[in-house]
C-alpha positions as a LaTeX table, in Angstrom:
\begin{tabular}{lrrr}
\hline
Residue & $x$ (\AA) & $y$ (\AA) & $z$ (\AA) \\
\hline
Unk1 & 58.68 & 50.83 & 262.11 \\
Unk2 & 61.11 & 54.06 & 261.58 \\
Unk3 & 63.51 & 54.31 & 264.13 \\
Unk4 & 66.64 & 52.14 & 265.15 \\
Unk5 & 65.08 & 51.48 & 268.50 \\
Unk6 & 62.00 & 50.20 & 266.99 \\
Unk7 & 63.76 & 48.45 & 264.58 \\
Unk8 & 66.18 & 46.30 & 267.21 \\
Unk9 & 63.24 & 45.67 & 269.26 \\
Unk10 & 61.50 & 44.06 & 266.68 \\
Unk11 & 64.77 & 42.33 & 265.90 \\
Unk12 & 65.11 & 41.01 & 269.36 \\
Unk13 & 61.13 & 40.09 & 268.92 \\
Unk14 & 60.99 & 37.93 & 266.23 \\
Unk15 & 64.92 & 35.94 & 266.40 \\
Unk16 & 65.87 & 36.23 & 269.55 \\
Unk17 & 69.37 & 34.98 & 270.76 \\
Unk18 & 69.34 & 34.33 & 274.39 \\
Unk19 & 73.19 & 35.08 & 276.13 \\
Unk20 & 74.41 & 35.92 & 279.73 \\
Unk21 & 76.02 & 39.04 & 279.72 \\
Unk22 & 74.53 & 41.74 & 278.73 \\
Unk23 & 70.42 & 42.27 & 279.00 \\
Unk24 & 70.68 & 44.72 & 276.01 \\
Unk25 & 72.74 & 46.53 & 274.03 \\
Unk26 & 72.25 & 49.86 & 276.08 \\
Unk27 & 73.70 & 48.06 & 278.74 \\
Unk28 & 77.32 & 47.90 & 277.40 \\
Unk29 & 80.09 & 50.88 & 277.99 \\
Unk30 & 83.67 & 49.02 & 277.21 \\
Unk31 & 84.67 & 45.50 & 277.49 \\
Unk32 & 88.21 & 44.48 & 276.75 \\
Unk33 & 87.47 & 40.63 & 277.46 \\
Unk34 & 84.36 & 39.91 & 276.49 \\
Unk35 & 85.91 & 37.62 & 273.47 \\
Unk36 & 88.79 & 35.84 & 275.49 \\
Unk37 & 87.15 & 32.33 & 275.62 \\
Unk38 & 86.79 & 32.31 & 271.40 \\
Unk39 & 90.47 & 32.95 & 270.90 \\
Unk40 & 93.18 & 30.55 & 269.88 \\
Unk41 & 96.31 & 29.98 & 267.98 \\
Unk42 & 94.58 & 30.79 & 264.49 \\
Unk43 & 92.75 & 33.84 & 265.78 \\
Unk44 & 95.86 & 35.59 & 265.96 \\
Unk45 & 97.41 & 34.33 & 262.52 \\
Unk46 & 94.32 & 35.61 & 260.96 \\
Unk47 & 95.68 & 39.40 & 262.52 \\
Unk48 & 99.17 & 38.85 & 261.50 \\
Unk49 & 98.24 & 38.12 & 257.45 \\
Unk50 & 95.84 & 41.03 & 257.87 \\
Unk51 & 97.92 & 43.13 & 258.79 \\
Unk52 & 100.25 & 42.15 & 256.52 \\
Unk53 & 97.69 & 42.82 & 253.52 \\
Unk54 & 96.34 & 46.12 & 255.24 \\
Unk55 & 100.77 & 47.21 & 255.61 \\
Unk56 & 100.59 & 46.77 & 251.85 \\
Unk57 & 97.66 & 48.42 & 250.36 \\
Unk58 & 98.87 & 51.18 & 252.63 \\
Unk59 & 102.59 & 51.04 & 250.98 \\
Unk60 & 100.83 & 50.73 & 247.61 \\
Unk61 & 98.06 & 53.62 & 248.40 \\
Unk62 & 95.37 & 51.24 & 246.89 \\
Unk63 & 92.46 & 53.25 & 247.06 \\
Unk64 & 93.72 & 54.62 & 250.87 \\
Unk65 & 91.86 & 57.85 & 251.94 \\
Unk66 & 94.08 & 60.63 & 253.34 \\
Unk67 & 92.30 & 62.75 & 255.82 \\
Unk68 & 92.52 & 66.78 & 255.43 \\
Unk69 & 94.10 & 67.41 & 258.57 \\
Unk70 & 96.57 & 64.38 & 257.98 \\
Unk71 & 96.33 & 62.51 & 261.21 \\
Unk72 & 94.88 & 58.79 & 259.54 \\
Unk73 & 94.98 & 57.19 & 256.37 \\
Unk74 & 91.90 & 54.66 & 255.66 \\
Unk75 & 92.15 & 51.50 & 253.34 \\
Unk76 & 88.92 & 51.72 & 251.60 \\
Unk77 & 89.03 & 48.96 & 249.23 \\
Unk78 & 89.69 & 45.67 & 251.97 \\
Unk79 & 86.87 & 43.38 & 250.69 \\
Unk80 & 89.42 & 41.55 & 248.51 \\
Unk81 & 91.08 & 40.51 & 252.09 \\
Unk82 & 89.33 & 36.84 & 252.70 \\
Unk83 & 90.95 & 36.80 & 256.40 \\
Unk84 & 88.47 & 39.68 & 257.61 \\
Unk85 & 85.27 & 37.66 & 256.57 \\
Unk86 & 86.88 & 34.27 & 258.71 \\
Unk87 & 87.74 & 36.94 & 261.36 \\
Unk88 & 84.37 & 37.96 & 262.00 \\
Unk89 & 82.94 & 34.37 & 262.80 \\
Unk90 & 85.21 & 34.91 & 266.12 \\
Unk91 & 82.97 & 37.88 & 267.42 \\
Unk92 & 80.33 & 38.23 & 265.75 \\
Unk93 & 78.06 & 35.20 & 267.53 \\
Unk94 & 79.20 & 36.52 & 271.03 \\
Unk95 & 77.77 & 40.07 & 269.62 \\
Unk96 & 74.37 & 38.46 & 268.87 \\
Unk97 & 74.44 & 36.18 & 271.68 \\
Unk98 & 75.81 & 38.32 & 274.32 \\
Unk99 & 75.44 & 42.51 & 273.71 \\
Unk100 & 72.51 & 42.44 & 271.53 \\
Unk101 & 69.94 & 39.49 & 272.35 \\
Unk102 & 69.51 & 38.88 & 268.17 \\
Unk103 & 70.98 & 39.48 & 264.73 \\
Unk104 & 73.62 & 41.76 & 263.87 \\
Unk105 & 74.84 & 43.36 & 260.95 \\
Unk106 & 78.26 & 45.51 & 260.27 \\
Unk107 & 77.37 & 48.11 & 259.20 \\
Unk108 & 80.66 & 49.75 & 258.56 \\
Unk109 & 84.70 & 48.15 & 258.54 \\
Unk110 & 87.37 & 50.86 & 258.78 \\
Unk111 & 90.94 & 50.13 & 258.71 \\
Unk112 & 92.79 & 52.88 & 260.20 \\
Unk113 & 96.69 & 53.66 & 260.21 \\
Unk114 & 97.53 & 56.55 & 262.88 \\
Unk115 & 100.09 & 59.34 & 260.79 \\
Unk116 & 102.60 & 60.76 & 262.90 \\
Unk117 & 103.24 & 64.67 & 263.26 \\
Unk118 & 106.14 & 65.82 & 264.85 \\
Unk119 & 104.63 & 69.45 & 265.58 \\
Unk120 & 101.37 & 67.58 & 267.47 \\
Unk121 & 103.34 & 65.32 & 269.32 \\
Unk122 & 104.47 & 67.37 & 272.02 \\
Unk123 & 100.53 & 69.02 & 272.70 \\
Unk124 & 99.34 & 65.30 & 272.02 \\
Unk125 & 101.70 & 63.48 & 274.61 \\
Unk126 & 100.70 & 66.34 & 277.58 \\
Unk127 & 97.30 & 65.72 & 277.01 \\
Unk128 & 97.02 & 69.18 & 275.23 \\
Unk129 & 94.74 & 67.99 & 272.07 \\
Unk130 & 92.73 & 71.49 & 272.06 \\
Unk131 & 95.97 & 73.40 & 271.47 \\
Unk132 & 97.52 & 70.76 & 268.79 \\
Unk133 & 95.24 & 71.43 & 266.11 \\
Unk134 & 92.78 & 74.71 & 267.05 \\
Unk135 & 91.75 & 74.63 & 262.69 \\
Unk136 & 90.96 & 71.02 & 262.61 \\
Unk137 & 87.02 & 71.12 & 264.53 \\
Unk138 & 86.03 & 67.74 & 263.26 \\
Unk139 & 89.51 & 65.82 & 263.91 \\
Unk140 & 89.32 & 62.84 & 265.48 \\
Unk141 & 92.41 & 63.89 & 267.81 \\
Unk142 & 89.94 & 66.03 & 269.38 \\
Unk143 & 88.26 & 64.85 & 272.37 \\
Unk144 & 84.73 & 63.55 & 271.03 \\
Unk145 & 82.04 & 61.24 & 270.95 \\
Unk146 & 80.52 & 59.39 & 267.54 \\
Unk147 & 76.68 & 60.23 & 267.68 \\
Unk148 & 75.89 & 57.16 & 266.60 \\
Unk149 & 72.61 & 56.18 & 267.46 \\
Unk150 & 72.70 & 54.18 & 270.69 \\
Unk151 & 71.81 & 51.05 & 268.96 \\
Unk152 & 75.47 & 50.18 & 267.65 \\
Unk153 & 78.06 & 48.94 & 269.21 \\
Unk154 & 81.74 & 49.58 & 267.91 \\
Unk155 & 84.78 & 47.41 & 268.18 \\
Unk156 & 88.31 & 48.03 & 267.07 \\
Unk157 & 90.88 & 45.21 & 267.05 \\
Unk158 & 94.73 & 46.30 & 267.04 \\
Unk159 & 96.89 & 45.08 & 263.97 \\
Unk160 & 100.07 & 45.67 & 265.91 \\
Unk161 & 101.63 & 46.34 & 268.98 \\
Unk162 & 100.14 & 49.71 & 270.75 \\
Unk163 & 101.49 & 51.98 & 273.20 \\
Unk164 & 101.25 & 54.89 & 274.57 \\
Unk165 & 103.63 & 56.50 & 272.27 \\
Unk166 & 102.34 & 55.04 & 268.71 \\
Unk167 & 98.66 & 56.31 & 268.61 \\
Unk168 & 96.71 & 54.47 & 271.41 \\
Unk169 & 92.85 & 55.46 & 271.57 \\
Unk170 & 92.26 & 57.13 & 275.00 \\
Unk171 & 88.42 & 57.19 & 276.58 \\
Unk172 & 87.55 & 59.53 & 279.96 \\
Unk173 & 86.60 & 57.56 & 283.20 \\
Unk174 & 84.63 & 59.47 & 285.56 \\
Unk175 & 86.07 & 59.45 & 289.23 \\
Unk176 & 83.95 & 57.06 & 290.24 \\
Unk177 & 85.30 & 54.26 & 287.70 \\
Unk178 & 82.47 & 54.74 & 285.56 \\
Unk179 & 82.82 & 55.90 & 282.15 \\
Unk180 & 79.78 & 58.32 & 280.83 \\
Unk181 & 78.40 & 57.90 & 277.99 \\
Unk182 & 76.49 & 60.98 & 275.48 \\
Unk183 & 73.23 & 61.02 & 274.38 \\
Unk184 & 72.97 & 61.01 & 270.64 \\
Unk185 & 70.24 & 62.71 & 268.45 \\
Unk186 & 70.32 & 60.30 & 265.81 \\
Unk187 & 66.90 & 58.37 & 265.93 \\
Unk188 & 66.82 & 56.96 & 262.50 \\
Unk189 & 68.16 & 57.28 & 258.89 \\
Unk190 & 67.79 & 60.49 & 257.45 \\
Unk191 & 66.26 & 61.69 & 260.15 \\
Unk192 & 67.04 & 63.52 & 263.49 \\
Unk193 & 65.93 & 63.83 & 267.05 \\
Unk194 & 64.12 & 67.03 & 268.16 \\
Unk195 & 67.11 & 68.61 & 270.23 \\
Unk196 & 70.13 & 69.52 & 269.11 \\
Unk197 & 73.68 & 67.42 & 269.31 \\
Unk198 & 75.04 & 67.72 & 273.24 \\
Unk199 & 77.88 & 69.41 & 272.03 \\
Unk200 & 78.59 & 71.20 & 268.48 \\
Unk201 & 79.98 & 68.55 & 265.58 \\
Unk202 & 79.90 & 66.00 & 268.61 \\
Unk203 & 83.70 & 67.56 & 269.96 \\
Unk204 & 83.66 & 67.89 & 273.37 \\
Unk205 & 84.87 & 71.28 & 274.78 \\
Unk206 & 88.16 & 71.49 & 276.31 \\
Unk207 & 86.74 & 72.40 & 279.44 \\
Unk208 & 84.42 & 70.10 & 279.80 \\
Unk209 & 87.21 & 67.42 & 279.59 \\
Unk210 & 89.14 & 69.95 & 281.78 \\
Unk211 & 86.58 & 69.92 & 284.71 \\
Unk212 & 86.37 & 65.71 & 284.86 \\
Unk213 & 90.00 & 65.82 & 284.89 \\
Unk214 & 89.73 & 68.06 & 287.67 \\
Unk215 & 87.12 & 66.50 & 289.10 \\
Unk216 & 89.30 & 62.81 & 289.95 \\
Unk217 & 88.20 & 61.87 & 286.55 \\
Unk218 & 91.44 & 59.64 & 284.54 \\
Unk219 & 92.27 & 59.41 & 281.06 \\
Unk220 & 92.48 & 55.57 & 280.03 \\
Unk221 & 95.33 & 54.07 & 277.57 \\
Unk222 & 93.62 & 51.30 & 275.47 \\
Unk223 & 97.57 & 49.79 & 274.69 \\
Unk224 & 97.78 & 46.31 & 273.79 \\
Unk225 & 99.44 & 43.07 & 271.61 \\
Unk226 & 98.20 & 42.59 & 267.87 \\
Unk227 & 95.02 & 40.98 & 268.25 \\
Unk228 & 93.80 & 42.77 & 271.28 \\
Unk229 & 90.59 & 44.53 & 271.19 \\
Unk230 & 87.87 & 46.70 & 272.55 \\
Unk231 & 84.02 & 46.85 & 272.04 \\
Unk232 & 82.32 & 49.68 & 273.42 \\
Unk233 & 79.85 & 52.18 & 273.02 \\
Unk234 & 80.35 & 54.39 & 270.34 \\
Unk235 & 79.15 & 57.44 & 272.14 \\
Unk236 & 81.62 & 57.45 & 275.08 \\
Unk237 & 83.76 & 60.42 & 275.23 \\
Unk238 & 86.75 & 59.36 & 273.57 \\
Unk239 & 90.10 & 60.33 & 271.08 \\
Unk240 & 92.77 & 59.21 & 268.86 \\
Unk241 & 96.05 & 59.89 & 269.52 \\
Unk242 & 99.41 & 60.90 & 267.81 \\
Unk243 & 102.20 & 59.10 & 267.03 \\
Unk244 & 105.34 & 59.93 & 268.31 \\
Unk245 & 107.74 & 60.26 & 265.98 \\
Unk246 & 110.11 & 57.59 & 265.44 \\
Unk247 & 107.37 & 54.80 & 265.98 \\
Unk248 & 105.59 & 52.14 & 263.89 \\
Unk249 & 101.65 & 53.89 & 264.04 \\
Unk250 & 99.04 & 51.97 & 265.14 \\
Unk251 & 97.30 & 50.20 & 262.55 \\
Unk252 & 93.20 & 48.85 & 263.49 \\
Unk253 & 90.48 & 47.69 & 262.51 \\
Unk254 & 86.86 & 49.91 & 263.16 \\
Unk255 & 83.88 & 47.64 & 263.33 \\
Unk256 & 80.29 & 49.47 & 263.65 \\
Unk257 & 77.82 & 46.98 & 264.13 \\
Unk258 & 73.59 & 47.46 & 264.68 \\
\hline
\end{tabular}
């Protein structure tokens, strides 16, 4: 057993966890509801006191990561915050029971703040992300896809209140209300597929995005209260956003779960 496929069908072999939703994983593109029936009243104090702790390990810079093109800052030291573990017993059976068909694991928790930059703004608000930042190849303002192997799922929950001014994520949706979804050449750790990525660093070309656009294609807004969330495909062709000035960013949570 090498590979992630062969390892979640094995998974799904020997503890299976039979749901109603989803027949597999590859089945899922986004959901924005799939967890409405779990929350209540406490669900959403658990985001406020997170938030609260992520706010001030951010104010603090408590081991915070600063990307190079300055667009996000990362709290890399959250394990300390007990709320996230309680916070995962909301989703994480539905995940199992519902998306995968057995066991999960998260791989991966990200807490992200958005940065605002005044310069961007303007290219970033008019939908111009290829002419904000031309240096910056691997930012994640740039229209792109994960390349995770299509065996995780991802799910971001919003800290605070998002718009379409403070940082929103945005994801393409084909003209016929589907949203397509990339192949990725990831196969198993360390080790890669055959053929090469679809497109180079996983960025998708201007044009590309240009031509669905064109096409009747529509850019989609994930906006939302603190607490709402998404869980999706990584691999869907998707982008941050910048804050416009003035604004509190948007702070989330990253979840990459196999």
């Amino acid at each position: 057993m090498k590979t992630y496929k062969e390892h979640y069908e094995y998974c799904r072999k020997i503890n299976p966890v039979i749901g109603n939703y989803y027949e597999t994983v590859y089945d899922l593109t986004v959901n924005n509801n799939l967890f409405d029936d779990y929350i209540d009243e406490n669900y959403y104090d658990l985001i406020e006191k997170i938030r609260k702790k992520i706010d001030d390990k951010i104010k603090r810079n408590d081991n915070c990561f600063r990307d190079s093109h300055g667009h996000a800052i990362r709290v890399n030291d959250w394990r300390d915050i007990k709320e996230l573990y309680t916070l995962t017993e909301y989703f994480m059976p539905v995940v199992e029971r519902d998306i995968f068909g057995c066991s999960a694991k998260i791989e991966f928790l990200h807490p992200y703040r958005n940065v605002p930059n005044p310069i961007s703004w303007h290219h970033w608000a008019f939908e111009k992300s290829d002419e904000a930042d031309p240096k910056a190849v691997q930012s994640s303002w740039k229209w792109h896809y994960d390349d995770c192997p299509p065996e995780f799922i991802k799910l971001f929950i919003h800290l605070n209140e998002v718009t379409y001014d403070n940082g929103c994520l945005k994801y393409i949706e084909d003209e016929n209300g589907t949203i397509p979804v990339l192949p990725s050449y990831r196969i198993a750790p360390h080790m890669d597929a055959s053929q090469s990525q679809e497109y180079a660093a996983s960025r998708v070309p201007p044009e590309v995005v240009r031509k669905k656009l064109d096409d009747g294609g529509q850019v989609v807004d994930v906006i939302g209260e603190p607490g709402s969330y998404t869980v999706h495909t990584p691999n869907i062709i998707h982008r941050a956003s910048c804050p416009k000035p003035g604004t509190e960013p948007r702070d989330v949570l990253f979840f990459f779960i196999r």
